[in-house]
N, C-alpha and C positions, 0 to 999 in steps of 0.2 A: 504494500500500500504506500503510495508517494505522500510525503507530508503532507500538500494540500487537500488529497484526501481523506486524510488522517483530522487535519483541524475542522474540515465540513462534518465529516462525522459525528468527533465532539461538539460540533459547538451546535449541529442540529438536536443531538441527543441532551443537549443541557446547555441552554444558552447562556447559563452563568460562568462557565469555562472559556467564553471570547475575552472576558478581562483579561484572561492570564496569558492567553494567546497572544494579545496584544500587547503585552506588558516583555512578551518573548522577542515578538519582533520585534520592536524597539530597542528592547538591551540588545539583541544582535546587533542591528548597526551600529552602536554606538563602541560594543568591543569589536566591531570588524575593523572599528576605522584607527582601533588602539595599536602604538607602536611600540610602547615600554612595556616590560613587567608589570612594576608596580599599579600602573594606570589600568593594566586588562587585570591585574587581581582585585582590586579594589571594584570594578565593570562587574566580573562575575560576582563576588559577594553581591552586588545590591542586587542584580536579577535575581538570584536566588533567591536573597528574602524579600524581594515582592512577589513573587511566584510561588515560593512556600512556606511563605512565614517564617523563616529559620535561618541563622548564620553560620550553622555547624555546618561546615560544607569544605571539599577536599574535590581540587579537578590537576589530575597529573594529565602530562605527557611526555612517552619513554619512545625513546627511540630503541626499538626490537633488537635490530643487528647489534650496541653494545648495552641495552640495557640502562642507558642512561636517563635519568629523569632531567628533562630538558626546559618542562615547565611544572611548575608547584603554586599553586592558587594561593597559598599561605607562605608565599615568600623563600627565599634562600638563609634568612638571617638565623633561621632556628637551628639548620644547620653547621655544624661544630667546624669552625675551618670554611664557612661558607661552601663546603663541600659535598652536597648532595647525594646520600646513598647509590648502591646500586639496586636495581630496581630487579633483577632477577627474580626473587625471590617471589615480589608482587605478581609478574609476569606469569609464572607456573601458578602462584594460586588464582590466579584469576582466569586459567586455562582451566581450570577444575571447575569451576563455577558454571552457571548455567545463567548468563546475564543477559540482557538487564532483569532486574528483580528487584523485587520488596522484600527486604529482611526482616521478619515480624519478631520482635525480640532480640535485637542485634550483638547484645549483651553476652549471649550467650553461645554466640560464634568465635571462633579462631583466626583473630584478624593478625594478618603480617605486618611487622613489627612498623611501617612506616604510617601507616594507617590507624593504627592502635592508641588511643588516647581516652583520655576518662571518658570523655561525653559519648566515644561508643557505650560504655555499660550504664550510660545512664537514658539512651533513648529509649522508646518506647516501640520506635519503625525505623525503617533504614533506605533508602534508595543506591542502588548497585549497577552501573552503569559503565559497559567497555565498549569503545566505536573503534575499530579498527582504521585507519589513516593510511591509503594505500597500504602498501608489505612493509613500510619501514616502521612508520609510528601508530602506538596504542594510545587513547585517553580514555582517563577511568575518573567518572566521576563518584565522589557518596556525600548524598545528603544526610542530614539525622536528625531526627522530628521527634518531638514530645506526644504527636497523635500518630494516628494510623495512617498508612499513603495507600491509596489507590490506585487503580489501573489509570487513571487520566496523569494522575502524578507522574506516572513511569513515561508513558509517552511522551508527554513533557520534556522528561528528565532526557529521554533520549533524543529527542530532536535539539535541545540545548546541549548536550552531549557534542553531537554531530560539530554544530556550527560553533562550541568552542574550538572544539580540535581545529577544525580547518583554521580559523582566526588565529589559534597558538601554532601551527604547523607555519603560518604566513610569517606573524611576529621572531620567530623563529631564525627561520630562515634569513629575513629582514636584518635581525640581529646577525646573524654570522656575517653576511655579506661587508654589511657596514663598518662590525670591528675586521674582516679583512683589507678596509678599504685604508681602515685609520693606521692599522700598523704597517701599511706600506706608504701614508703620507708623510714626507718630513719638509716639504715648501708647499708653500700655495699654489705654485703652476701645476705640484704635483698631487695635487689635492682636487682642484679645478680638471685637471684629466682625467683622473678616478672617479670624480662624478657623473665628467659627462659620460662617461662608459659605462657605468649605473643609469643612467638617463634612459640611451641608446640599446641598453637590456631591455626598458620598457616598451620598446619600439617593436612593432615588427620586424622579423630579420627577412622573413622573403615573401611576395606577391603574391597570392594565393590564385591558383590554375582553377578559370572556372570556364565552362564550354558556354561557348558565345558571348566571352567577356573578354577581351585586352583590357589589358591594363599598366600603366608607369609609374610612377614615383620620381619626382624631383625633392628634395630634402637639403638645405644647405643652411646651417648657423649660422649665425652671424659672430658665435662667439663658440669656444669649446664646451658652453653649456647654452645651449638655445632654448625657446621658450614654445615651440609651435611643438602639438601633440598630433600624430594620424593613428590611424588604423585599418586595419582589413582584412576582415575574415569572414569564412564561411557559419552560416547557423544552421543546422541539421542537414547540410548537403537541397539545401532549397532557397537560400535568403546567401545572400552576398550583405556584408553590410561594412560600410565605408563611412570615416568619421574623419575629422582636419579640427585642429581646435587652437587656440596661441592664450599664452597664460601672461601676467601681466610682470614684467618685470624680467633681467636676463640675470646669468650667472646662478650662486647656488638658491637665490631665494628665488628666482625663476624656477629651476630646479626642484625648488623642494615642493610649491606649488601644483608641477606638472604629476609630479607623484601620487601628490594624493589628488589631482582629477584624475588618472590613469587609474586608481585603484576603484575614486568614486561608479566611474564609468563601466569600467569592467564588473565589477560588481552586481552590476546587472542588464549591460547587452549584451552578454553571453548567452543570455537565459532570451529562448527563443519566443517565449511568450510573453516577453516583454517589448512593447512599443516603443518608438521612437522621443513619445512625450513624456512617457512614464519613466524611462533612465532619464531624461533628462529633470524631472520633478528629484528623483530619487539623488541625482549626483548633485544638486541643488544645492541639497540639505544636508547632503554627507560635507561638501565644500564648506556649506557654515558653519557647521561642528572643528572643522578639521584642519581649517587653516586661518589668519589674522585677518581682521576685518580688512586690511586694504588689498587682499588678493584676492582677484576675480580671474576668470576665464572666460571666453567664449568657445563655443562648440557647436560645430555643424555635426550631427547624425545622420544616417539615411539608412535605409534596407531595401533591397533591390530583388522582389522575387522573379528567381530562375525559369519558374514558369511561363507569368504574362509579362513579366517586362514593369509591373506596375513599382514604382521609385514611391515608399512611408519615407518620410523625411521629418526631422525638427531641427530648424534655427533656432539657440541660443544665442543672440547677438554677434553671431560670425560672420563676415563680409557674405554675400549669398554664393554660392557655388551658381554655375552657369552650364542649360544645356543648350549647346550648338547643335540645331536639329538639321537632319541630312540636306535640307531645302535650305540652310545659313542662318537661318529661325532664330535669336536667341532666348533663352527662357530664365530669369532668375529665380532661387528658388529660397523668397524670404521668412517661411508663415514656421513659425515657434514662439519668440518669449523673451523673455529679460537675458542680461547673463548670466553666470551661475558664482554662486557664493558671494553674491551683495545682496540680493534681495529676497527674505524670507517669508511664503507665503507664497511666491512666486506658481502664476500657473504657464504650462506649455500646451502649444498645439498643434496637430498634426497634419503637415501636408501632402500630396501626390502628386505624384507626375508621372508620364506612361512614354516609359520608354520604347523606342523605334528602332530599327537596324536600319546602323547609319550615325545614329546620335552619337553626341558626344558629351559625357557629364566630366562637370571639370569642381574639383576642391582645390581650394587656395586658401593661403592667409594674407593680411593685408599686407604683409612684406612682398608681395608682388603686387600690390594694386597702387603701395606707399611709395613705391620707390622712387628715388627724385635721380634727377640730374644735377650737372653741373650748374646750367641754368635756373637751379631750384624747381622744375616743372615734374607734377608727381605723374606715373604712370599708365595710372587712371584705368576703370571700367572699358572706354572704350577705345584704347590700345589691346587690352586683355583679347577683347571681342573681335578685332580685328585679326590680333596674331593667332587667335583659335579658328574663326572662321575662314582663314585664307589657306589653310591647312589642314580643314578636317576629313578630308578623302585620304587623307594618309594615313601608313600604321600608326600605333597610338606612338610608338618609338617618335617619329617623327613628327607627331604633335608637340612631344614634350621639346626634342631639338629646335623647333622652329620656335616655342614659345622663348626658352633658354637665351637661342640668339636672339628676339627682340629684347629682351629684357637686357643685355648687355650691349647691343649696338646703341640702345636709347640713354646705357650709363657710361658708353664709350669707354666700356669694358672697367669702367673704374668699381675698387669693393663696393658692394651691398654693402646697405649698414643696418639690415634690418633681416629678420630669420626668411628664409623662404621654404615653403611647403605647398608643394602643388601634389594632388592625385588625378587621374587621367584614365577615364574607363568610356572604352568603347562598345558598344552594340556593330558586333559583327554579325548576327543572322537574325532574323526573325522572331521573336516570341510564340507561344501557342496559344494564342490570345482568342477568348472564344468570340465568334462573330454574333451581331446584334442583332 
């Protein structure tokens, strides 16, 4: 049974149990979007005790192949040496177990020794919880309640389960990266390279191959850490989905911006049943949680079904992406919403457009529309429009070449001083579009 219908279930069978549900998803996002320790342990205690009244609560995660306990809900400082057990021990008893479970009387169970503290023999009920994390990592939650838990509690328990681990698996991993970053930093040039290589991780690395789709990429900094976000990937082998976004400010607080809109966003347009306006609502609100009131973003989204051709789109105050239609048509494509991470409350709305073999959808950021010359004269909308439509019978290679050389014949070859990000998707055949 998939979570979602796991909470219709409950919350049809007793509608007093959408509090809690709700009260779930919200502490998720709010420990998805956590990066320290202390902040995601601190996260999981308060959902727990809004969820079930209680603060006796213990969430590990061990990584299997050494046994290590990698995260402890109750800190490292208890710890003798700051040195955290090995967790084998845990590991085999909780192979023996038959989890998740309610432990009724938990007092009078054989808890391993890391587990083991007064307020197990003083509960009354116990919640016992192991979610496997791919083959490498286990999280094993226990709650311990002065009442009885029920069967809603354990599902509960397990779908919170679930979405700690992933969030501690992320924090994680986050951490290793970053202390490998800092102990290879000893100057700021070399500090400034290491990021933007952490940045550039966040990127796509290759173009994804979709039948009746070319596609380019132009991508160029303006500085070793740039501020413009893309993306492109496929959702369920039916939706193409193509995003361009530019964060405010360059270097690491550029940087540390893009990050958390990278994490906001993935978060949830991966997830195929989520629309265009609705990640965009959702990365909103993760942005105002998660970064200083003066950073914003803008972001163009879109999803392009493989089927008919039909282009869901949402503008976040992103310059409009443009389609060059085989006839030299232009179409801009502005219908979404505010930016993201200034204004709370914010709503988004969804736009269409029906793509043609032949057409040409083009994303960019305003580092190509800004660009100035010598003369101070910017590059403008309808430069853009010319150097796409004078070349859109060509492969998309040669889209992006021709676009390239206008934009540097017009700087007479002089640096960019601004990020440029263009994406370039053609409609090479026909859709299966049904007739009217």
């Amino acid at each position: 049974m998939t979570e979602t219908t796991l909470i219709k279930s409950h919350i049809k069978s007793d509608p007093d149990t959408a509090g809690r549900w709700r009260i779930l998803a919200e502490g998720m996002t709010t420990i998805t979007a956590t990066t320290d320790r202390i902040s995601m342990a601190a996260c999981v205690e308060t959902v727990i005790q809004d969820m079930f009244n209680t603060v006796k609560c213990l969430v590990l995660l061990i990584d299997r192949s050494t046994h290590d306990i990698i995260f402890d809900s109750r800190g490292q400082t208890r710890y003798s040496g700051n040195i955290p057990p090995d967790g084998t021990e845990l590991c085999n008893w909780i192979d023996r177990r038959n989890t998740p479970e309610v432990v009724q009387e938990p007092g009078q169970e054989d808890w391993p020794d890391i587990v083991s503290h007064s307020d197990v023999s003083k509960a009354v009920s116990a919640l016992l919880i192991s979610e496997p994390m791919d083959r490498q990592y286990l999280v094993i939650t226990l709650v311990l309640s002065d009442s009885c838990f029920d069967d809603v509690d354990l599902d509960l328990g397990v779908v919170l389960t679930r979405h700690i681990g992933i969030a501690a698996k992320k924090m994680t991993e986050y951490e290793k990266k970053t202390n490998d970053i800092i102990r290879k930093s000893q100057h700021l040039e070399q500090e400034l390279e290491l990021a933007g290589e952490i940045q550039r991780t966040l990127l796509p690395r290759s173009i994804p191959q979709v039948a009746g789709l070319s596609m380019s990429l132009v991508s160029k900094p303006s500085r070793e850490i740039g501020g413009d976000f893309y993306d492109m990937f496929t959702l369920s082998d039916k939706y193409l989905g193509v995003a361009v976004g530019d964060v405010v400010g360059k270097g690491i607080p550029g940087a540390i911006t893009m990050a958390s809109l990278y994490t906001a966003f993935h978060e949830y347009a991966t997830d195929p049943l989520m629309i265009p306006s609705d990640v965009m609502l959702r990365a909103n609100d993760m942005l105002l949680d998660a970064t200083a009131s003066d950073r914003f973003a803008t972001l163009f989204y879109g999803v392009v079904s493989l089927r008919d051709g039909l282009f869901r789109y949402c503008n976040a105050g992103h310059p409009p992406p443009l389609i060059c239609r085989k006839n030299g048509t232009i179409d801009y494509l502005s219908t979404g919403g505010l930016i993201l991470g200034s204004f709370p409350h914010a709503r988004y709305e969804n736009g269409r457009a029906d793509l043609n073999e032949g057409d040409v959808l083009v994303l960019y950021t305003d580092g190509v529309t800004e660009t100035t010359n010598d003369e101070e004269q910017v590059f403008g909308f309808k430069r853009l429009e010319q150097a796409i439509r004078k070349c859109k019978s060509s492969t998309v290679e040669g889209i992006k070449n021709s676009l390239t050389d206008s934009l540097h014949q017009f700087t007479d070859h002089s640096n960019i001083q601004d990020d440029i990000t263009v994406i370039i998707v053609k409609c090479e055949q026909p859709f299966n579009r049904p007739k009217i």
